[in-house]
N, C-alpha and C positions, 0 to 999 in steps of 0.2 A: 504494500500500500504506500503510495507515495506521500503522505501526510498523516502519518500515526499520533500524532499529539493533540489533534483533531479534538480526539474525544477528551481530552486534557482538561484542553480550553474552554469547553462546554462544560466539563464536571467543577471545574473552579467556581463556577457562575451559579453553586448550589445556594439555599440559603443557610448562612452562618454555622449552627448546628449542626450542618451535614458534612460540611469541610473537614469536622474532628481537630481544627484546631491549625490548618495548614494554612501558611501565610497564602490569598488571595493575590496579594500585587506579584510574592516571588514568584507563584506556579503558574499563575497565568500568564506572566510575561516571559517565562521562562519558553511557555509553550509557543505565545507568540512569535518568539524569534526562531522558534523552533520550522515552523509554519513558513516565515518567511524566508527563511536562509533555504528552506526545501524547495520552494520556488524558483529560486535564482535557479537552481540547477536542471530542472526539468521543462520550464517554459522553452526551451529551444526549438524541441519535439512538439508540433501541432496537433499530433495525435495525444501526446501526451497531455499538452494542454488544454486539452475537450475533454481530459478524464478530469483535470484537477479542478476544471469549472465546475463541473457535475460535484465535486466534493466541495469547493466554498461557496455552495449554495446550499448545500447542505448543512454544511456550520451555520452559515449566514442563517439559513431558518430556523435552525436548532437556538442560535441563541437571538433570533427577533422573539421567541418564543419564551423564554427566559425574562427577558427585555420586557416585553407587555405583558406578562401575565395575568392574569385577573383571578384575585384569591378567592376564596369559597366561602371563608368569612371575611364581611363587610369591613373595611376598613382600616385592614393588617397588612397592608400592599408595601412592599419592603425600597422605600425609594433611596437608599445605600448600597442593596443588590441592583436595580438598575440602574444606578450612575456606574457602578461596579463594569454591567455589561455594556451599557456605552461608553465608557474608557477603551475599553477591551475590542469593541470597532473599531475606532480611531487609533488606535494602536499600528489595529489592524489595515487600514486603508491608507496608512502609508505606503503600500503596494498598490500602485494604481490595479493592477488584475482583480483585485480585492477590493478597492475601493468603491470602483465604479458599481461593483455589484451589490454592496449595502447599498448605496445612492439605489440601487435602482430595486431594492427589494423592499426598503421602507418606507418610500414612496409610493410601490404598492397595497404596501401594508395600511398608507395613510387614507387609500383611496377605501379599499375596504372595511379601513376604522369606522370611515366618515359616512360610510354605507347603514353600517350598521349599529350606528349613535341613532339615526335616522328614526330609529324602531324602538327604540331605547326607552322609556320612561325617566323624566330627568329627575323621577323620586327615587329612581330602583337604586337599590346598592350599589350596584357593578358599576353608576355611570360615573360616579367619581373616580374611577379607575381607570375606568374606558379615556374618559376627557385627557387626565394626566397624560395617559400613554400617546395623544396624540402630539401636545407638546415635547415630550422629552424625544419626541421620532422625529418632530419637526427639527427642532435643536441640534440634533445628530447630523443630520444632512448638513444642516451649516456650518456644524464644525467642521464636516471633512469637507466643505467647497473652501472654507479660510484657509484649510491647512492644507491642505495639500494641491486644488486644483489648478495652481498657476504651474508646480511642481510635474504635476500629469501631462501636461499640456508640453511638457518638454520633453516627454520620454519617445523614444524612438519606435517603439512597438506600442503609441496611445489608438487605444481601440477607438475608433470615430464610430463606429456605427453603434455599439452600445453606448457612446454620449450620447447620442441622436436618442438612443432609448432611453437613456435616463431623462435628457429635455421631455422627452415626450408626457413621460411616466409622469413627472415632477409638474407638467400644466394639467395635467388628467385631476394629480390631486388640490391642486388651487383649486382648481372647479368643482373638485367635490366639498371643498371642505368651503365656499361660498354659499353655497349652499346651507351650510349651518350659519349661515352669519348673522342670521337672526337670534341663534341660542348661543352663541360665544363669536363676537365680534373679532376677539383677539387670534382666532383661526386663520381669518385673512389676514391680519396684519404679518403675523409669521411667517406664514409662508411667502407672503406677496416677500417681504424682506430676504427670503432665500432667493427668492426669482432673481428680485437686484443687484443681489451680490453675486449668483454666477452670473448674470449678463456680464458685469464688472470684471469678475474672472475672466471668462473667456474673451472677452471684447479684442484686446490686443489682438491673440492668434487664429481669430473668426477674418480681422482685418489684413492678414496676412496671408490669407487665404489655408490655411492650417484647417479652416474648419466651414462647412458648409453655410453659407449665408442664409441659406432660406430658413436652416433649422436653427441657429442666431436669431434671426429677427420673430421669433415667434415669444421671446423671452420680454417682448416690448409690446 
């Protein structure tokens, strides 16, 4: 298996209790570089590289999963475990191969949060949980467009066609989450504010022709 720490890095991301006691920051980051240093050496291979996608999407959902959970009693929602597992993306998406695909799996996830707030009862227990998760997913994406996508944008093997899908994904969910703007105003302001800042990001090498113009000006 070309990335065995895999399960590592997801087991770190248990709640406090269940660690036994293992420091969180040493094993997770331990695994992290473990993850990344695995990558350098196998991205060469394009075969190989369509297996490892199939496996950091599988991390990636394993710990979106982790990330927004929603507890079973009202109220006990562990927001130290989820800063815990969005450190532990951004860690992670220093690897653009890795990056882009959080960008573009939480930005799914946002569409279907906002889907199914929709339905929600704003008395029910879950929905203060539900709402957080939408925030701290929002938040995520902008930390990895601050930090690293000017950096992406320089790399020699930047996937253009999964930015295209990440743009895509990322106006999918502004629209969805406008939609609630009537029940949490502050949904558009967020995200409208990601939009901003990757226009910003990308602008320069959109201008340079580095990157599709049509799929640029859709950000405006």
């Amino acid at each position: 298996r070309p990335i065995p720490p895999v399960e590592l890095a997801v087991a770190m991301c248990r709640p406090p209790g269940a660690r036994q006691g293992l420091s969180f920051a040493t094993f997770s980051h331990q695994a992290v570089d473990f993850i990344l240093a695995s990558l350098k050496n196998i991205l060469s291979s394009e075969r190989e590289k369509e297996l490892v996608g199939e496996i950091i999407n599988g991390l990636v959902s394993r710990l979106m999963k982790r990330m927004c959970a929603v507890p079973e009693n009202a109220g006990t929602s562990d927001s130290d475990a989820q800063i815990s597992v969005q450190h532990l993306f951004r860690k992670l998406g220093n690897e653009e191969f890795i990056g882009q695909r959080i960008i573009l799996a939480v930005s799914q996830k946002i569409s279907n949060a906002s889907e199914r707030l929709l339905l929600v009862d704003p008395f029910d227990d879950v929905f203060p949980d539900m709402h957080g998760n939408i925030f701290i997913m929002i938040q995520l994406i902008e930390f990895l467009i601050s930090d690293y996508m000017k950096d992406w944008l320089c790399w020699q093997h930047f996937d253009k066609r999964l930015f295209e899908e990440c743009v895509r994904s990322i106006l999918k969910a502004r629209n969805d989450l406008q939609i609630l703007e009537n029940m949490n105003g502050l949904y558009v302001v967020y995200i409208e504010r990601v939009v901003g800042r990757l226009a910003r990001e990308v602008a320069p090498a959109a201008l340079q022709g580095k990157l599709d113009l049509e799929v640029f000006s859709k950000l405006f």
